[in-house]
N, C-alpha and C positions, 0 to 999 in steps of 0.2 A: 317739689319741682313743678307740679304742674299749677299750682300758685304763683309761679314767674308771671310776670306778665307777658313774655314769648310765645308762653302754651296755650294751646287752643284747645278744647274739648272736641273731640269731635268720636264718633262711633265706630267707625272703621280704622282710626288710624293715629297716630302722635304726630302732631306738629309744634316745629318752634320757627316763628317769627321772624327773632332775630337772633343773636350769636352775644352770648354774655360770658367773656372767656371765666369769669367767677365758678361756674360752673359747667366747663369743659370739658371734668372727668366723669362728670354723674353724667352730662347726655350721648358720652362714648358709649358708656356701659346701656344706656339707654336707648340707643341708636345700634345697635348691636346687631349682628346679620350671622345668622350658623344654621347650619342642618344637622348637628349633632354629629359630624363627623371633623366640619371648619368650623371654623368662629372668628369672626373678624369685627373687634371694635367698631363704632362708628367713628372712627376717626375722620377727619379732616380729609381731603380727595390728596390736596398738596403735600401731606407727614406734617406740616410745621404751623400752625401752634397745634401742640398735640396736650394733656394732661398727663394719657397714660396706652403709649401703645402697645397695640396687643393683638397678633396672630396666632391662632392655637388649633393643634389639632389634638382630637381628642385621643387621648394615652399617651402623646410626647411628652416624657420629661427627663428631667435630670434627677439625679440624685445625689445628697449635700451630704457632709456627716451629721448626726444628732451628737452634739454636746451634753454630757452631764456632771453638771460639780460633784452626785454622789450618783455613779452608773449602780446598776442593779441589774440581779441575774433578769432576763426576760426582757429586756430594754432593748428598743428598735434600735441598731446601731447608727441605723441610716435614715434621714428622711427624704421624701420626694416632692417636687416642684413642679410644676408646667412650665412649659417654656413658649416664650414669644419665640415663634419659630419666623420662618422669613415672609416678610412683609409685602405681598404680593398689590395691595391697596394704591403705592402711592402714583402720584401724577403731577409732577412738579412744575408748573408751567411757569413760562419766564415772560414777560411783557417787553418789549424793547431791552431785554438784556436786565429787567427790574425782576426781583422774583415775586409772583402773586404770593403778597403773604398779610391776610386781615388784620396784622398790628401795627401795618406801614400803608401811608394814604389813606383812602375814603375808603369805607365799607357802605355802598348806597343801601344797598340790600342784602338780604341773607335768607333764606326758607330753607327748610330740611323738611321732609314728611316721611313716615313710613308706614306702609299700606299693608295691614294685616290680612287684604284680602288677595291682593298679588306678590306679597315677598317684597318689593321694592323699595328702595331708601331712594328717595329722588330730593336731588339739592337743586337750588338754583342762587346765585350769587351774581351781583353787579360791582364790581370794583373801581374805582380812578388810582390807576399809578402816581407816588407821589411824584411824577414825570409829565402827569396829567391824563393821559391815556386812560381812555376806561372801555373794559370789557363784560361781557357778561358770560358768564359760565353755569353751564348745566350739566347736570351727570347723574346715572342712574345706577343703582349698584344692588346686586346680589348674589346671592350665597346658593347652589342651585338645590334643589331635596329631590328632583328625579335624578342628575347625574351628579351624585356624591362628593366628587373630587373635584369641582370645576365650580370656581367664582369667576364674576364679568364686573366690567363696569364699563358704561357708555361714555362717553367724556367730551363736551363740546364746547368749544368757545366760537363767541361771535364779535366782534369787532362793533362799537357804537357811534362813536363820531368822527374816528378817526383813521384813517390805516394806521395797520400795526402791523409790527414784527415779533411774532411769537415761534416759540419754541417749547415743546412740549417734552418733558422726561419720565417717560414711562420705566417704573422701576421695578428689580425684585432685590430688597435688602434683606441681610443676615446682620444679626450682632446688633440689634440696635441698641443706643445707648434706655438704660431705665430711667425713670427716679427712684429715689431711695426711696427702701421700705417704711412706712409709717411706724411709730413706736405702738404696733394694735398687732397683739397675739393673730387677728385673725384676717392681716394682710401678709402676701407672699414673703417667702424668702428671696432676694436678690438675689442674679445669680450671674452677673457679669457676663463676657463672654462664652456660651455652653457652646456653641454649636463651631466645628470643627470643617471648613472647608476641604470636599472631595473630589470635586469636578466641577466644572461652569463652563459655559459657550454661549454663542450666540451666530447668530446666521439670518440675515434679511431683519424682518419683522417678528425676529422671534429670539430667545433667552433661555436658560436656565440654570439653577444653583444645585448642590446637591452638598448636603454635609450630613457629620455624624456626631452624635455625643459621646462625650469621654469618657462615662463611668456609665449610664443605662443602657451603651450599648445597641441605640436607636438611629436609623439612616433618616434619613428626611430630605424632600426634595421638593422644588416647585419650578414651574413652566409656566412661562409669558409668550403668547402672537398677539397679531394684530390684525383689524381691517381698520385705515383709512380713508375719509372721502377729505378730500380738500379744494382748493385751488389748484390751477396748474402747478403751480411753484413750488408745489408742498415736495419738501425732501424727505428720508428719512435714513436713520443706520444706526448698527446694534452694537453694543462693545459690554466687555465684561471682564471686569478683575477682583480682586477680592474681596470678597460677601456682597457683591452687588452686579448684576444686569443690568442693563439699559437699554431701552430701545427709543431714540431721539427723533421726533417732529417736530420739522419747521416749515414754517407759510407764512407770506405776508398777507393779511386779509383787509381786502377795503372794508369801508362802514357797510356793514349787514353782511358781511360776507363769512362762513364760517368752516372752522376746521371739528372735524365729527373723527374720534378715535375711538373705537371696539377694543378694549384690553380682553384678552380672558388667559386665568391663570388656572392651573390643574395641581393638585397637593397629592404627595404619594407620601409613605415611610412603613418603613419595617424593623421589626428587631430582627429579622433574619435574611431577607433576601438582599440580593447581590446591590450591587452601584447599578451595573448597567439592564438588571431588570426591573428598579428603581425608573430610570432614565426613560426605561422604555413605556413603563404605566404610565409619564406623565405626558408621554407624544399621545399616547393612545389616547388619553382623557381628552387632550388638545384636537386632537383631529375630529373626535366625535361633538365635540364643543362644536368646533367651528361647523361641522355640519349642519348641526342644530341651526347657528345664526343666531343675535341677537333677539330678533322675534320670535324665534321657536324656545330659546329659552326661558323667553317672561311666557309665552304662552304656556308652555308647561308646568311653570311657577303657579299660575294662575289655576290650571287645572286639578294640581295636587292639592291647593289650598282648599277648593273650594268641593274637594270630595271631602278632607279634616272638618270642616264648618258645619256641612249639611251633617254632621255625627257629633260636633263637639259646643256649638254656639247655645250662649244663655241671652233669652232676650228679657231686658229690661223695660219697662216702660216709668217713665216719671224719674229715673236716673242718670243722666245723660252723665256723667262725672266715673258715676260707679259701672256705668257697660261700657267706658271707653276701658277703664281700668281692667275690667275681667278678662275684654276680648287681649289687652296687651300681654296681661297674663297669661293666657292660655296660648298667644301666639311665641312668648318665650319660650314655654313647657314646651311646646312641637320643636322648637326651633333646637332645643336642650336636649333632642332622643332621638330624631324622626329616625336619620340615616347614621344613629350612632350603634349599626350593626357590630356585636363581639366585643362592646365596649360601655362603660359606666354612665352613669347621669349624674356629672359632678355639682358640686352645691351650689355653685354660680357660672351651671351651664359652661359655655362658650365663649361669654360674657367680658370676664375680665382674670386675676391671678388669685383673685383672694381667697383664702384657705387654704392655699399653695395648689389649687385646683382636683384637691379632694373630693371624694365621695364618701356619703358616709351614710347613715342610716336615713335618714334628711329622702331618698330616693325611692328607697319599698315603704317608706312610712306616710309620704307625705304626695309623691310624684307621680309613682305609679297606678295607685288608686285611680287617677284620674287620668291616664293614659288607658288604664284598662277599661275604662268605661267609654272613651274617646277614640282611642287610634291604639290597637289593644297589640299592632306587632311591635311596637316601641317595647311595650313591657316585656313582651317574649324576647324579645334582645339581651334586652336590660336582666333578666333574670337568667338568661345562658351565658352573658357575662358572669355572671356572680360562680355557678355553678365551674366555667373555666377555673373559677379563682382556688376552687374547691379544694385542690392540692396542697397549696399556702397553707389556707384554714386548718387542715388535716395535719399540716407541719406545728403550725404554732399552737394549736391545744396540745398536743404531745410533748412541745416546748412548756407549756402552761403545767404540764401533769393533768390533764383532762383527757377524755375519750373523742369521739369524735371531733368535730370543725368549733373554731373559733375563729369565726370571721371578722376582720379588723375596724376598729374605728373609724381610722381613717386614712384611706389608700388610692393610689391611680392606679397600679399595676395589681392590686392582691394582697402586696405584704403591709404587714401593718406598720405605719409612720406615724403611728401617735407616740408623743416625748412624755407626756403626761398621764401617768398609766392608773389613776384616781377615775381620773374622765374621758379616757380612753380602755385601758386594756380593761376595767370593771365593768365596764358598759355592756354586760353582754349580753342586753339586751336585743342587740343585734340579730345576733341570731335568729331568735325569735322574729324579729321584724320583715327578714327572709322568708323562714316559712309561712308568715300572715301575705304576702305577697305571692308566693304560688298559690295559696288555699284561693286567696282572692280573684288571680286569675281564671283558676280552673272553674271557681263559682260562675263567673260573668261570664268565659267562653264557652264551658263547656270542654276543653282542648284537653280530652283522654289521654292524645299521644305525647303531651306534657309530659302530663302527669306521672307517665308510665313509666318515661325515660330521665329528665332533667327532674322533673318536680321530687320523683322517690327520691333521690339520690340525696337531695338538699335536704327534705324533710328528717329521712334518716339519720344523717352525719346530724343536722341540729339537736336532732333528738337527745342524742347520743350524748352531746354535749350536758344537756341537764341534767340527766340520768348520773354523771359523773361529777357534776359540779355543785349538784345538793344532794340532800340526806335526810334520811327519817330524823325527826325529834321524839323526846321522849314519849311527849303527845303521840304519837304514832304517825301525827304529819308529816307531809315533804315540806322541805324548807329549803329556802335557796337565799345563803347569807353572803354578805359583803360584797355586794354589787353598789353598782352604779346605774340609777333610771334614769328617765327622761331628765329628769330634773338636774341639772348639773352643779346647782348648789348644794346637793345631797348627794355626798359621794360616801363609800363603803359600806351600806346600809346591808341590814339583816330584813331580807322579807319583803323589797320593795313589791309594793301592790300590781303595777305595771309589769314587770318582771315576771313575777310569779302566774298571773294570770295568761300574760301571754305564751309562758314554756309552757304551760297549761295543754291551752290548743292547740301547740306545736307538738305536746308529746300525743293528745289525744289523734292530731291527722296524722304522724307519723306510724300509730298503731294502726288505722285504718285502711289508711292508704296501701302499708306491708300487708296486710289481711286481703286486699282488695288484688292485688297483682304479688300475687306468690310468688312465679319464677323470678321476677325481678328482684325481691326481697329476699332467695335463693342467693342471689349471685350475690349481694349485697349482704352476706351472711349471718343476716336477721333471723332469728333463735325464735320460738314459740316464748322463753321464755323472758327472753327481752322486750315481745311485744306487751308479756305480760305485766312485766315492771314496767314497762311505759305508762300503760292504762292504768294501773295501779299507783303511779307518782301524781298520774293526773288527778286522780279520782279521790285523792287524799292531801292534796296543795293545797299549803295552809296561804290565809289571808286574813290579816289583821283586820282588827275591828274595835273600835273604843268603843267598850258600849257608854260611857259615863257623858260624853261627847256624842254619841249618837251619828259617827262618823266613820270612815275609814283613816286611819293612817297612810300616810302617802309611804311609810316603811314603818317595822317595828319602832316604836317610841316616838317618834316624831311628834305627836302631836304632845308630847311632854318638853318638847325644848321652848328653850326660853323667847320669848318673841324678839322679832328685831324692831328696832325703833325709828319709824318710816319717819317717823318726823325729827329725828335730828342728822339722823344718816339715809342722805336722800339725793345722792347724788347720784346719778346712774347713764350707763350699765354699770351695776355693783361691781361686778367685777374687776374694773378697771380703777375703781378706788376702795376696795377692801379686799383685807386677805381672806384668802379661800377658808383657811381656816378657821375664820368669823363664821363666814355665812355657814358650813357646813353644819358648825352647831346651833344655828338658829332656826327659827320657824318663818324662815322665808323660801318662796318658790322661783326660782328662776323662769319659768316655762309650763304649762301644763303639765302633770303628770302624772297625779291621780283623775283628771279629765279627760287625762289622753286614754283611762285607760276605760273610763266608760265610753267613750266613742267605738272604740273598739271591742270591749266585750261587754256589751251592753244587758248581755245575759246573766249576766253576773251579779246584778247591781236590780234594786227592786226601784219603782220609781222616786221612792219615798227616800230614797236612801239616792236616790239620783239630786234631788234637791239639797237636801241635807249638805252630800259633798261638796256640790256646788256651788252654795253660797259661803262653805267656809273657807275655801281653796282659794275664791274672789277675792279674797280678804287679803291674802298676804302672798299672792303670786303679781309679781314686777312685770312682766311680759317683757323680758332685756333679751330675749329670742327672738327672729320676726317667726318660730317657729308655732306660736301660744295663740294667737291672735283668733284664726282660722278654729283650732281644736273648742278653744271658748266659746265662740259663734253657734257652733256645731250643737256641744251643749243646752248653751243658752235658750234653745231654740227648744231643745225639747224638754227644759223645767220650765217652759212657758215667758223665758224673760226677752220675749219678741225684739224691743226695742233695745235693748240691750246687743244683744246678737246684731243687731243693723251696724251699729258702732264698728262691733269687731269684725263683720263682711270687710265693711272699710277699710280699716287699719293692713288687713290682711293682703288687700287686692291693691291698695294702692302703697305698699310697701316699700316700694322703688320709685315708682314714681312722682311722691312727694319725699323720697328721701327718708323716711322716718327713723331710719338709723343711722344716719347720717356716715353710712361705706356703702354706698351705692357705684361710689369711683369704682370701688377695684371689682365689681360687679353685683349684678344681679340675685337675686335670694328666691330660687324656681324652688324651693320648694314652700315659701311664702307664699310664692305669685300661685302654684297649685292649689293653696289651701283657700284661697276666694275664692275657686270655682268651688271647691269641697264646700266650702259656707255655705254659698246658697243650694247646690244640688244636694247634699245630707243635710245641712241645717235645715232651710225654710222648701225644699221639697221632701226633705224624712225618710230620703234614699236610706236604706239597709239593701245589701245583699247576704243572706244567711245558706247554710244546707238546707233551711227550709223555703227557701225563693227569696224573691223582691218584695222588698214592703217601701210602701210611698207615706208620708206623714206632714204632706203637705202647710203650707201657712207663709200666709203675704205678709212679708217683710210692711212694715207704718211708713216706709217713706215711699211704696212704688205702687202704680195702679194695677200691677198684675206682670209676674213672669213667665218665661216658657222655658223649657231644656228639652235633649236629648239624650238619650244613652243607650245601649245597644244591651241586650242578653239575652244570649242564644243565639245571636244572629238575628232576634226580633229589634229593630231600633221601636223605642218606646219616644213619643211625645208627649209631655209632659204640661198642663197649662192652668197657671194656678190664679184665681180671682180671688176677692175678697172672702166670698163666700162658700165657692166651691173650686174643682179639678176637675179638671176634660184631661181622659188619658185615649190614646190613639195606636195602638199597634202596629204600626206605619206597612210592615210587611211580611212572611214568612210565615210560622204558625201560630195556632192559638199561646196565649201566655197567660198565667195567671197569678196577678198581684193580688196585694193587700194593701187598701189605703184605711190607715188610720186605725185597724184589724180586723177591717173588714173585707173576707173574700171576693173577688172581682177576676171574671173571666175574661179578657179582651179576648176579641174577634179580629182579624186583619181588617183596614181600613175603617174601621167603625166606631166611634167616639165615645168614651163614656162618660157623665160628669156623673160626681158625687161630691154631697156637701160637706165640708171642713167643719170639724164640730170645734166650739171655744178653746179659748188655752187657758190651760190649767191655771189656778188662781193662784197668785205668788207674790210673796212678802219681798222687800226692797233687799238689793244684796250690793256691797260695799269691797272699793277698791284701795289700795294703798293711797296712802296720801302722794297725791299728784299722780298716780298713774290708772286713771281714768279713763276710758278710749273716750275720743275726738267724736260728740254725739255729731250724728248725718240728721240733716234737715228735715223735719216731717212734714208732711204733708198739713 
């Protein structure tokens, strides 16, 4: 996409030019405005030409039935949807009785920009009616993250050479019509009419809808006012009938004369409270809105960004391409959590419907990481969300015959809605994925009272899970068979590497954590000798290893199946033209997953044994995930394959933005767009955070003249600033801290800079991708 010739590069922000309806649904999804609570497409100001509309809050949805030609005991009956709830967005304006609509008459001009530094989607647009008449229209639109419930949009037209007669229709729609779903497993399910009409009104310059869905049981509501400035003549009046509000302005404007409309809409819903305290959270939203004022909302807009930046921005030098990319990245990931208090970070955010607006491991594995290092209450949300879900989990392993929590694949509410229980209910890897995301927290904040309360709870119930779901071998090891890893082409495996090493750590902090805070592990009726068999599963968790190969197995045997043959069967994403049950038995990778598991338990792996895997995994892993890209990078970086790793930054950060999976329409891939910041801050700055501290393992990227980061632990924000030849670290405030760059101990002081020199990268032999899936080399220097 940003290869159009529309898009501009620029450092702060995304713009496009001109309007190429070709690609109307990738710059919805790209143009995309949410605080992790809304989400509203960038659609069109007018609703019409639309690709793919879409207002979502997050947890609304429906629920569909799951069909099975052969059901099985433990199969999801139900699956779940998001729903385009009501369309608080549109603004239909009429010219002389013509409606502005870009496929009829002249489009003189067209600009869209969005400003990662204020929140803001600012359009501007010049029309000629095929009447002749020509306006020009401006309008400025966002999502707000200090007040949660409440989007705006400015809306202004001017009049150019002619008087005209206009007519503005300010709306709030229910029901909109879709388009059908695409024939792609990992676009939504349609879902027709869901939402059920409860109430509506209208009064002066103001609206509202209020409906319910039929089967989840979910109220949902929204609320439209106004402020006006016009001409004398400007009219206005409200009316409202089914699934729609309106609030109608009209004015006739001489040339340069213009009409200025302030929409702001307020979003409520619950599964449990009433219609009319519904009704009444969306006045309250409204009335403190309009307090605000359009200027006090972008000022606040502005204000909360730029406390996220001064804690989260990477700066580039010599990549003007790759920091437009990261910073849009990072401002999706904020945009996909901030104020998504009590609730999930689904895969494609707020964005758009694809993956029916699941959550799935994609969130503690990929997202959160770098919220925690960034804007760290997001993750404290995001992980009491989970901990809510806790009961589910606690249901469905019991359902499973397992002990503690089995948390789902893939879910909006908790229960699990995966149809596919190979690549869903095996994966239970999950689990594990959880407790690496408290452990991780608690690392970076420090935050005991986590720990104490939400973190035991999860750690335990995961625990629990393993302890019931493997078993000693006759070797005396623990083994944990017929799982499903990262890998999705490798499904029911005995031993997966990733798996096992991760229940690993989950059962070693679950033992310690219980050891650490007794009476909570009391209430929690944790045994001395359950902690014992914890420690003891851990402490004897088998992990494959080929010695004749000199490799790890990405699961028992794997490295004995028969290759796949990248040069006759090369059509890809594999998936979508061979069957599962091809790839399963072959020695092909869908995704990282013996890499993912060195990123993660890097303790595990000597470095010798870090190369080894690394260049064999290269070999016959596809990256048909935008999930791989980033994890490689990561890597890459530290078996020395510098330029390599630049590639995969790329691939990783500019994900969506050039399209590279070409479902950028039904949305955005946050935990792709996550794992570019991950590249560069754990790739080429050698972030680790351990029980034993921070380690920095700095190295400039071959195509930049030097980067800088930020990240916070302990409350210390760290500055980070990496040249060809050496790192300046900075302590920016609080108290002393003490890293390790490179392994070498360093005490910072507050305010006081350190450099130390980047010693060479390690010497390393040429390593080799699948025929044609090569990343895209970035320019060097």
């Amino acid at each position: 996409m940003i290869r159009h010739p529309a898009f501009q590069v620029r450092p702060w922000s995304l713009v496009e030019s001109a309007l190429d309806l070709a690609v109307l649904a990738q710059t919805e999804s790209l143009f995309a405005l949410s605080n992790g609570h809304i989400g509203w497409r960038g659609n069109l100001d007018e609703g019409e030409p639309h690709g793919l509309p879409g207002s979502y809050l997050n947890g609304v949805h429906e629920l569909r039935p799951q069909p099975y030609a052969e059901a099985g005991f433990g199969y999801p009956e139900s699956g779940q949807s998001i729903l385009n709830v009501i369309n608080g967005k549109v603004m239909r304006l009429l010219v002389d009785d013509e409606p502005f609509d870009i496929r009829y008459g002249e489009l003189r001009a067209h600009r869209r920009e969005l400003d990662f530094q204020t929140g803001i989607l600012d359009r501007t647009v010049e029309w000629e009616s095929p009447a002749g008449q020509v306006v020009r229209v401006s309008s400025q639109r966002l999502v707000s993250f200090p007040q949660r419930a409440i989007a705006a949009i400015r809306y202004q037209v001017e009049a150019v050479d002619t008087a005209v007669r206009i007519v503005l229709q300010s709306e709030l729609v229910a029901n909109e019509q879709l388009p059908v779903a695409a024939n792609d497993p990992r676009s939504a399910a349609a879902l027709g009419k869901a939402l059920i009409l409860e109430d509506g009104g209208s009064l002066d310059a103001a609206g509202y809808l209020v409906h319910r869905t039929e089967r989840s049981g979910i109220r949902v509501g929204a609320a439209m006012n106004h402020e006006v400035d016009g001409p004398a003549d400007t009219s206005m009046e409200s009316t409202t009938f089914h699934d729609v509000a309106r609030t109608m302005v009209s004015a006739t404007l001489a040339p340069g004369e213009r009409l200025t409309v302030v929409k702001y809409v307020s979003y409520g819903w619950s599964g449990t409270r009433s219609l009319p305290a519904i009704r009444d959270q969306l006045q309250a939203a409204l009335t403190l809105a309009r307090k605000s004022g359009w200027p006090g909302l972008c000022e606040a807009q502005r204000e909360f960004l730029a406390g996220f930046w001064s804690n989260a921005d990477v700066r580039l030098d010599g990549d003007l391409e790759l920091q437009q990319a990261v910073r849009f990245g990072l401002f999706h990931v904020l945009q996909a959590s901030a104020r998504g208090e009590g609730r999930a970070v689904p895969a494609k955010g707020l964005t758009g419907p694809g993956y029916d607006g699941h959550t799935f491991w994609d969130a503690e594995t990929f997202v959160l990481p770098v919220l925690t290092l960034t804007y760290p209450a997001a993750t404290k949300h995001a992980l009491r969300w989970r901990h809510s879900t806790l009961p589910a989990a606690l249901e469905r392993a019991q359902q499973l015959g397992f002990a503690g929590s089995a948390f789902p694949w893939r879910t909006i509410d908790g229960a699990e809605c995966s149809g596919y229980w190979p690549a869903g209910t095996a994966a239970f890897h999950i689990n594990a994925d959880i407790a690496a995301a408290v452990l991780n927290y608690c690392r970076v904040t420090g935050d005991a009272d986590f720990m104490s309360s939400y973190g035991i709870e999860l750690l335990v119930h995961t625990a629990r899970l393993w302890s019931s779901l493997g078993h000693r071998g006759r070797d005396g090891r623990f083994r944990i068979d017929g799982v499903t890893g990262p890998d999705e082409y490798s499904a029911i495996a005995d031993n997966n590497v990733y798996t096992n090493l991760m229940a690993q750590q989950n059962l070693r902090a679950a033992a310690e954590v219980a050891r650490k805070f007794p009476v909570r592990a009391k209430e929690l009726e944790v045994s001395a000798l359950e902690i014992a068999g914890w420690a003891d599963a851990a402490a004897t968790m088998y992990v494959p290893y080929d010695e004749k190969l000199g490799v790890h197995p990405q699961s028992d045997g794997f490295t004995g199946h028969q290759p796949w043959d990248f040069e006759k069967n090369d059509c890809y994403p594999l998936l979508l033209h061979y069957p599962y049950f091809d790839l399963y038995r072959k020695a092909v990778v869908k995704q990282a997953d013996l890499v993912l598991a060195m990123q993660h338990r890097p303790d595990a792996f000597t470095d010798d044994e870090k190369t080894r895997n690394f260049a064999y995994y290269e070999a016959i892993t596809v990256r048909d995930s935008s999930l791989s890209a980033g994890t490689q990078a990561v890597l890459a970086v530290e078996v020395g394959q510098v330029e390599l790793a630049y590639a995969y930054v790329g691939e990783a950060a500019l994900m969506d933005i050039d399209d590279l999976e070409h479902n950028t329409a039904d949305g955005l891939h946050i935990a792709a767009l996550a794992s570019g910041w991950t590249a560069l801050v754990a790739g080429f700055g050698g972030l680790r955070v351990t029980d034993d501290g921070v380690c920095f393992a700095p190295r400039l990227p071959p195509g930049l003249d030097g980067f800088a980061f930020r990240v916070c632990i302990r409350e210390t924000p760290i500055r980070v600033e990496v040249g060809a030849e050496s790192a300046t670290y900075t302590a920016l405030d609080g108290d002393q801290i003490t890293i390790r760059h490179h392994g070498t101990v360093q005490d910072l002081l507050p305010d006081t800079p350190v450099s130390l020199p980047i010693p060479p990268a390690p010497p390393t032999r040429p390593v080799h991708q699948p025929a044609g899936r090569s990343p895209q080399p970035r320019h060097l220097r």
